[in-house]
C-alpha angles and dihedrals in degrees: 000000000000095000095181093057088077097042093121088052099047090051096051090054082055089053086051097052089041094051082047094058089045105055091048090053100043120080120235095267102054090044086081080077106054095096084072087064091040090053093042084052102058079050095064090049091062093061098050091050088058099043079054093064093095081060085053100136108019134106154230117237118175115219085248098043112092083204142021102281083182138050153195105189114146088271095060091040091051095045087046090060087056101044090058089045085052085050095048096059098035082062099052086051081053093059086079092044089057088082095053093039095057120180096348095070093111088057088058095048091055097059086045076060112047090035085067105056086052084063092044086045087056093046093060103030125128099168142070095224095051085040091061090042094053095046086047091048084044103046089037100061089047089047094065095035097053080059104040095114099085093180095046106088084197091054094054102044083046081063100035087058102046089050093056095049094037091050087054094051089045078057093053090047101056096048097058095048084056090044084050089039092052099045098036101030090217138070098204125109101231097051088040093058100038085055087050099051093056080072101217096097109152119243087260102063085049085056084048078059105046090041093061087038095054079052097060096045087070089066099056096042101240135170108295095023109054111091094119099063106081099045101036085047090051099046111032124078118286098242089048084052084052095061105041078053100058122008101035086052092055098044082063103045086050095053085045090054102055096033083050096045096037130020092026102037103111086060102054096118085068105043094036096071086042105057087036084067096039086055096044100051082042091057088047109052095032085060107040094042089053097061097069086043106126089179114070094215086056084044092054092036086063096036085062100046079057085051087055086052099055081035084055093048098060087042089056091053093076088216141123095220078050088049094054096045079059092052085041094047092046086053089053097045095050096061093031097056098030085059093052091047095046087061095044091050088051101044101045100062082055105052093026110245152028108260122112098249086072095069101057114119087012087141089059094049102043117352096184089062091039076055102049094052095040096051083045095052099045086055090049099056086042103259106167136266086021109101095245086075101050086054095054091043096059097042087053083045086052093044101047085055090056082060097235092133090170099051078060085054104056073040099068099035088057086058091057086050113045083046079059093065100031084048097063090045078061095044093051087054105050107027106025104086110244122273086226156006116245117090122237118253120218120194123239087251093049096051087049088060106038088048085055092050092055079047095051098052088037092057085041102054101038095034103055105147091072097045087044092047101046090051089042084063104037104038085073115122 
């Protein structure tokens, strides 16, 4: 066993047992503090995934295991990186959580935790099995914390809710690893793609397929399975919303796109169409559901379900160049949505809620914050040089070489229509005049991040060659 291939992992588990600790030894009042310790934590992992690049292309293969059933190949090591990035700013949003959550913060701190390792788990897996365990780790966490506000009705259906369709996809998702299991007699990648490019699989094993893919379609929110967005968005905590947003979405694209490229390569011709017409109805109904939204979390949470369906888009291609549109894409999103949730997250424990009346003015009352969500909107619906737009670019380019012309097409006219409704966000901010007087104040930490976000989605999207070189290399099974 490679022991220094999950080293990420191991020392996470130690995070977990030292915020434990912790949070039993500190008294309530100093409890409002332990981000800082969660923060400093995901730190420290950084520094122990970049002391791991020496281990860059090695397994972990239990005693008991007959292949890897993890690695640590360069596409597990990129999308680690942003996994951690995506963590980082989801706990800085936390630090104004900390007063609605009381006394049980530490709790909290604990299931950020653990719901990253089951995003560092997806990035390296090569088995079914761990595959399952990590989406478990992953869903489970979310789960709670959709629901952590114990007091708020709206916080406990959002994770009702999500529990009930989340239990069903794990359905759908077991039974297509057993279908898988009883036709090909292994879980691992390797044997299951070597059993696939023989080319006689069974119709089973194809529904074993379908099934985990299916899955898998319910984490990143996509066309049919989408029908949690809108209310879990709506009711869980806005950091919690954050990171579904982001880094559960992008947990699920990264296990698509190594059970896609790899395991289930020799049958692209089967799961390509598929996924071309699950994009195109995603795109569709995000969009489109998102104009009448008079809450600007339902707004984003529809707006996500339209970004699985351009992320679907550069999946259905069965290229590299489309591949790496989907790694480039991801990039651009991160920055772009964790900007527009971090001011939601700010503002709306200053004018009370989450409709979007409450944004009007906004410019007049804090025009850092008016900037921040402007600058994120415009790259989400694909304004250039934001890097929204160079995202979107390369996923239509993908898409024209694969030769669905008309898949570009629904495309493009997504784009129209998802300017039309960040456009009158805008429009409230800028042009509405303000619901109150008082300015909003923005702490110095804040400010910091929110300044490195508009960075962010301004390097990605006018400095593309490192960003295209370093997925190029990386986005290889």
């Amino acid at each position: 066993m490679n022991w220094p291939t999950v080293a990420v992992e191991l020392a996470l588990c130690a995070g977990v047992l030292g915020l434990l600790l912790t949070d039993a030894l500190l008294g309530p009042a100093k409890k409002q503090a332990i981000w800082k310790l969660a923060l400093a934590g995901v730190l420290v992992l950084g520094g122990v995934l970049w002391w791991q690049r020496p281990w860059i292309g090695q397994s972990f293969q239990p005693m008991a295991a007959g292949q890897a059933m993890f690695v640590l190949d360069p596409f597990a090591w990129t999308f680690k990186w942003l996994f951690l990035l995506t963590m980082l700013v989801v706990i800085l949003m936390t630090r104004v959580f900390t007063r609605q959550a009381g006394a049980n913060i530490g709790e909290f701190y604990l299931l950020l935790y653990s719901a990253l390792l089951g995003m560092l788990v997806l990035a390296s897996v090569h088995d079914l099995l761990l595959l399952f365990i990590g989406l478990e780790l992953l869903t489970f966490s979310l789960y709670v914390m959709a629901a952590y506000l114990k007091t708020d009705a709206r916080s406990i259906e959002a994770g009702l809710k999500y529990l009930i369709l989340g239990s069903v996809s794990s359905g759908f998702l077991v039974y297509g690893i057993s279908l898988l299991y009883g036709t090909v007699g292994a879980t691992d990648f390797a044997t299951l793609r070597d059993a696939f490019a023989t080319g006689q699989m069974p119709l089973l094993a194809k529904a074993g397929m379908l099934l985990v893919l299916a899955g898998l379609g319910f984490k990143v929110a996509a066309v049919p399975f989408h029908l949690w967005v809108p209310d879990v968005y709506e009711g869980a905590p806005t950091p919690v919303v954050a990171l579904l947003s982001v880094g559960s979405k992008m947990a699920g694209i990264v296990v698509l796109l190594r059970l896609l490229y790899s395991v289930f390569w020799p049958v692209q011709a089967m799961w390509g169409g598929i996924l071309a017409v699950l994009s195109a109805a995603t795109m569709l109904y995000g969009n489109l559901a998102a104009i009448p939204q008079t809450n600007i979390k339902r707004l984003l949470g529809y707006s996500s379900i339209g970004h699985a369906g351009y992320l679907l888009m550069g999946l259905s291609t069965a290229s590299w160049f489309g591949a790496q549109a989907v790694g480039y894409y991801l990039l651009a999103y991160l920055f772009s949505n964790l900007a527009a949730f971090f001011v939601v997250v700010t503002a709306s424990q200053a004018v009370g809620g989450d409709r979007l009346e409450d944004y009007d003015g906004l410019s007049r009352r804090s025009p850092l914050l008016a900037a921040t969500l402007f600058v994120g909107l415009l790259s989400l619906a694909g304004v250039p040089p934001l890097a929204g737009f160079v995202g979107k670019l390369l996923v239509l380019l993908a898409t024209v070489e694969s030769g669905r012309l008309w898949l570009v097409a629904i495309g493009a006219v997504n784009v129209a229509i998802s300017l039309y409704y960040y456009l009158q966000v805008v429009r409230r901010m800028y042009l509405r005049p303000a619901v109150g007087t008082q300015p909003l104040v923005v702490d110095p930490l804040t400010r910091a991040a929110l300044i490195a976000l508009i960075g962010g989605i301004l390097l990605v999207g006018i400095v593309q060659e490192p960003f295209l070189r370093a997925l190029s290399s990386a986005i290889r099974f």
